[in-house]
Each structure stands twice: as C-alpha cells, then as structure tokens.
FINU-798212 format. One record per residue (C-alpha): residue in three letters; y, x, z. Coordinates in steps of 0.2 Angstrom, whole numbers, plus 5000, padded with zeros to 4 digits. Example, Ala and Ser with C-alpha at 12.3 -4.5 7.8 and 13.67 -1.06 7.14 Angstrom:
# residues 2
ALA497850625039SER499550685036
END
This chain:
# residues 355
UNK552361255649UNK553361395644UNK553161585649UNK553961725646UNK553161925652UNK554162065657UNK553862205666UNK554762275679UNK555762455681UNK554362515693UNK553062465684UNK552462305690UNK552162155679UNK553261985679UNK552961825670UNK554261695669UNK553661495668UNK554761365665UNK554761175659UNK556061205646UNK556361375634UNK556461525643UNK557861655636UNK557461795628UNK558661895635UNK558261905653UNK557862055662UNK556662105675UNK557462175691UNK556762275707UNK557362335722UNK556662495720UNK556262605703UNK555062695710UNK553362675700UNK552162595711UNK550762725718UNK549362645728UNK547562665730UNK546762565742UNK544862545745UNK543562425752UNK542362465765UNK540562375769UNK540562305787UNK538562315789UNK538562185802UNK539362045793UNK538862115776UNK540562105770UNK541962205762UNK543562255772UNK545062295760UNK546162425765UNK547762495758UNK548462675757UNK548862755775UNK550762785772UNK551062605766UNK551462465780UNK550562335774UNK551562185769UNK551562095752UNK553362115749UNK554062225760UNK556162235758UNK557062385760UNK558662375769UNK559862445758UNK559062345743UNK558662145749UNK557362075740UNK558361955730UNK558262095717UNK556562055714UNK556961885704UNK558161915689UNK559361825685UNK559261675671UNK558561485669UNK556761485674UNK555661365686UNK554261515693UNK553961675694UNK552361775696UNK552461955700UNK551162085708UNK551262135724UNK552262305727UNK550762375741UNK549162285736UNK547662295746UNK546762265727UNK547262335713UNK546462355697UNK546862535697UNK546062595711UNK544962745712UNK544162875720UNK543962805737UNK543762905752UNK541862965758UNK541562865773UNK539862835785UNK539662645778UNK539662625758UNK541362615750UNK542062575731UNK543662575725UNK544762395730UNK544862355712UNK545862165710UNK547562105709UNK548662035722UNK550161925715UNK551561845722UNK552161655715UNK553861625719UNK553961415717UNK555661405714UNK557461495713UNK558161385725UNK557961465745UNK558261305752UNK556661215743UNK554961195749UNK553561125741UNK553760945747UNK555660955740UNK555260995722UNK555060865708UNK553360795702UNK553560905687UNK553961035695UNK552561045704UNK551360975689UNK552161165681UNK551561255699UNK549861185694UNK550061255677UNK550561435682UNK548761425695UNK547861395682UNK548461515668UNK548561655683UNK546661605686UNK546361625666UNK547361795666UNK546561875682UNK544861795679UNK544561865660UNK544662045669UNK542862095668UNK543162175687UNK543862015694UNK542561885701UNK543561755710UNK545461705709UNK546061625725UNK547861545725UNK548661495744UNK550161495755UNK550661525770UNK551961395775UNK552861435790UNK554761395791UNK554861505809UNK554461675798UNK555861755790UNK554961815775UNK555561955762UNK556061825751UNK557161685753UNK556161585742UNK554661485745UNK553261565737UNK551261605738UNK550261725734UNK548761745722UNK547161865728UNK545861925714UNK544361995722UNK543362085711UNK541861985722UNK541661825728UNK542361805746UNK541161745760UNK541861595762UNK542061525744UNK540261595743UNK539761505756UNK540261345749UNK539561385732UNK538061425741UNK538061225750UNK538661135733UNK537261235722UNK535861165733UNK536661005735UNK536860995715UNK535261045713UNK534360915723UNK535760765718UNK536160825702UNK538060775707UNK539560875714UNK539360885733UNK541360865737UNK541260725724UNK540060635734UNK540960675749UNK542360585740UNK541760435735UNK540860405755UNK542760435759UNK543460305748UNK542060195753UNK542660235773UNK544660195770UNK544860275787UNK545460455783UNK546260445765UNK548160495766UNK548460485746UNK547460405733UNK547660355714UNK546760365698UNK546460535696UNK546660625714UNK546360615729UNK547160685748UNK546260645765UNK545660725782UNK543960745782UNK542760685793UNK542260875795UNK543960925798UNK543861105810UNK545761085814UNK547060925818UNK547860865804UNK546960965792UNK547060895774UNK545860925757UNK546660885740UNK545460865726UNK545460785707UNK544260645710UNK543060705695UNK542460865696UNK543361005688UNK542761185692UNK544361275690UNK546261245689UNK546561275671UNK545461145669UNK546160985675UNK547060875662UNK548560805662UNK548260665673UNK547360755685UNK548860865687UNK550160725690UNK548960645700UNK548760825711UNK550760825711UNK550960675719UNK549560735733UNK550360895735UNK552160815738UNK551360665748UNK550360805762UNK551860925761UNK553260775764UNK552260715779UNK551860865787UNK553660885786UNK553960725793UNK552660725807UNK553660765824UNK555360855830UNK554661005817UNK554061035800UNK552061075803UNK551761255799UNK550061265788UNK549161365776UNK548361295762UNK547261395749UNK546361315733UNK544461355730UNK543661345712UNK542261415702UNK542061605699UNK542861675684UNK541161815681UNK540961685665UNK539461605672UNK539361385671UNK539561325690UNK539361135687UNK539161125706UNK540861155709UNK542261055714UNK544061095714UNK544961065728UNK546461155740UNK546261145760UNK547761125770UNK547561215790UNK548761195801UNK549461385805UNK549161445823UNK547461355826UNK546061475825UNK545261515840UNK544161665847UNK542661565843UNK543061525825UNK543761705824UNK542261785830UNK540861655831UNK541061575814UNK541161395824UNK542461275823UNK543061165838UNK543961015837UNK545060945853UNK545560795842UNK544660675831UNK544860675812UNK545060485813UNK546660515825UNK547460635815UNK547360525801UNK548260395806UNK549560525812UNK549760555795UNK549560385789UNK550860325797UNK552160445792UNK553160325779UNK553660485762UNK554360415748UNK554060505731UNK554460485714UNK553360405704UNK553760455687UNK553860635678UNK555360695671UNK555560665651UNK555260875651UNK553960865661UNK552861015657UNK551460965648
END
C-alpha cells in the first residue's frame, strides 16, 4: 500500500492510497477555499444515558454538501490514485471543538473526526465492481484510518461504514463511506463489547467466533466461506437479507488482519455486494458498518471483528424507539435467497496487489 498526505486549500487534510506509486506532484483541490470553521457539541440525553452530536446552527448538516456553482468533483484532485480519505467539510465531531454552549443537561465539546473514503475515481463503480485487490487496498485504508484516528488520545472508537443507496443522488459521483471517530464508545459497539466480554469471560473464547463455528457446523445460512473469512446471515438476523462478514479467527481491529484475512475479506465483500446487486429487478440498497475493539490502548481479546450489512429502509418505530427488532421473514429464507444468486468473482489477486 502506498499513501501520499496533502492538505487541502481550506484547510482540511487528504491522504491518497494507491496499490502502485503515488506522484508527488499531485495537488489537493476544493470546491471552496474557505478555511473550515465548525464547532459542534455533544449533549447527554438523561433518559437514554447517551450523547447526541450536534453541529454548528448555521451549517445544514450534510457530510459533503456541494455548492452549486462549485460541483464536488473538485474535492478529488486530479492524478493516478486508487482512494482517497478526506475530512468532512461540516462534522458533527471534530477534534477542534470547544467551548460548548451552557445547556440544562451536561454538555462537552464534540471532540472526534468525521472522514469521508472515496473507494475509487471511477463514478460508475460500486464496491462489488472493483477488483479483489482493490478491495484487499480499501481494507488497508480502514485499517491505517483506525491506527491514525485511534492513536488520538481524544478518540475512543473508530467506526467505518456506508450507506449504499443507488436511488440517492449524492454530492459525490463516486462511491464512497464515511469514517466516524467518537471520542467514546457508541451504545451500540458497547453493547456488544458488553455481551462478548461476559461471554469471553465464562468460555474463555470470542463470542462471534463461536457463533462462527455453530454456523459452519449448521450449513444453512453461510453465503461465502474459505480459509480465512467468512459471510452468512445470521440466525439472529433483525432484518431480511442481512449479512455479517468476519475473519474466521478473531482479530480485534482492521489493521490487524494479515494478508490472508484480507483477501479472504475481499472475496466476501465482493461476493455479498455482487448478490445484493444481483437479488431482483433492483440493486438492494443496504448499509453496512464494521465493529472492532476500542482504540483507548486497552487489550479487548473478547473482541471479534466483523462488518454487518442491513438492508436500507428497514427500521421500524419499534427498533427506532423500543430497541426491539422484528423480523417478518426467516433468516433461513433469506439465505437461500442469497444462496442462490449465482456471482462470479475473481479468484486471484492482481501481480500489484497491495500488500
């Protein structure tokens, strides 16, 4: 893997990956040379005993937002390059925030990063369109964004994900992500650290890993398998056709997996991607996000890496504001939806793999 960091004329940072050399010569663009001026906050919600970020009041939230005499093409320079990875232009964290407004529940400053991760130059890609190392490289870039954002003494989790829905006419042409680091853990991830730590205490094994290897036992869910990784619905699933990817031995963050982990990873990635593209008349709109071990330096051998795909559009007013999940279709079903959506992908890396 090969990156290159620039920064951009207002101010924001960009780093370049790539599978080959990267120019030295290239140079960091914007739509706007304004110096980026935000300060948002968080505020505690004392009946869910959580944070809620907020931005700054004269900013319309939205992680790119274009301007219409400027389009955001701007925002990716020119030049021979796989990724890019730039911060978000209004963040609802930030590691600059201070002073927070006085307010009749506690508030602190809304101190993390928000980044975007453009996978590819090309408009017309999607994740189940690029190559094997190509994606191998997109697994690269999670990691070292984790290592970056993590070794921040402010930032306590690092949470990649995408939200993957061809009907949106996004600021930017290309397919990209987005990188949240919270300077605490989220509910959710700390809800599941909460389950795996009790689990790994009693078992002395991964709780996902075991979960794993009752799956593999089952056959009745698995949608990719080799080696190294794994991709299935589980038997828990809250929504149809939702998928979990994972490496099948524990690893506790991305920039940990090896280099066949990774491959194996890929071919999941482009596997669940390439069916959900090739399920019915439509490519399946989903969100998928990856869940790892906080980055506050502390040894989580609990936790298991692994990314879960939901398709978009599925959350009720119970799962909204209950907390509880319901299901009108059967994992097993779904499944075999998935199952039998024939993908064809490659199976070897490129020569330049990035490695």
């Amino acid at each position: 893997m090969y990156s290159h960091q620039l920064l951009k004329p207002d101010g924001r940072q960009l780093t370049l990956y790539s599978r080959l050399p990267i120019a030295e010569n290239i140079i960091a663009t914007s739509h706007c040379h304004q110096p980026v001026q935000t300060n948002p906050h968080l505020r505690w919600h004392p009946l869910r005993g959580e944070w809620v970020a907020y931005a700054s009041q004269d900013q319309k939230y939205h992680p790119l937002r274009p301007t219409a005499e400027k389009p955001f093409s701007t925002e990716l320079p020119p030049g021979k390059y796989d990724i890019a990875v730039f911060d978000q232009r209004f963040p609802p964290l930030t590691l600059f925030a201070q002073n927070p407004p006085e307010c009749i529940v506690e508030t602190v400053p809304a101190n993390g990063a928000c980044e975007i991760v453009v996978f590819t130059q090309n408009e017309h890609a999607s994740l189940s369109s690029l190559e094997l190392d190509h994606l191998d490289l997109l697994l690269q870039v999670w990691g070292d964004r984790t290592r970056v954002l993590g070794a921040n003494q402010q930032i306590q989790y690092v949470l990649p994900f995408e939200n993957q829905d061809l009907e949106v006419d996004a600021a930017l042409h290309q397919p990209y992500g987005q990188i949240y680091a919270y300077p605490f853990i989220p509910p959710v991830p700390a809800r599941m650290l909460e389950m795996q730590r009790r689990f790994y205490q009693e078992h002395h094994q991964s709780l996902l890993a075991d979960l794993i290897q009752k799956e593999i036992v089952a056959q009745e869910r698995i949608i990719y398998q080799d080696e190294d990784a794994i991709a299935f619905v589980p038997v828990c699933a809250r929504y149809p056709y939702e998928v979990w990817i994972a490496p099948i031995q524990p690893v506790s963050h991305l920039f940990g997996l090896n280099l066949q982990q990774r491959q194996g990873l890929a071919k999941a990635l482009k596997t669940v991607t390439l069916k959900y593209h090739g399920l019915g008349n439509r490519p399946l709109p989903y969100s998928m996000a990856w869940f790892q071990a906080p980055t506050d330096g502390k040894a989580y051998p609990q936790v298991h890496l692994h990314a879960e795909f939901y398709p978009a559009d599925q959350t009720t007013g119970s799962a909204l504001a209950g907390g509880m999940f319901t299901n009108d279709t059967l994992p097993e079903e779904k499944a075999k939806e998935l199952q039998a959506v024939i993908v064809d992908i490659e199976i070897n890396f490129s020569p330049h793999g990035a490695g």
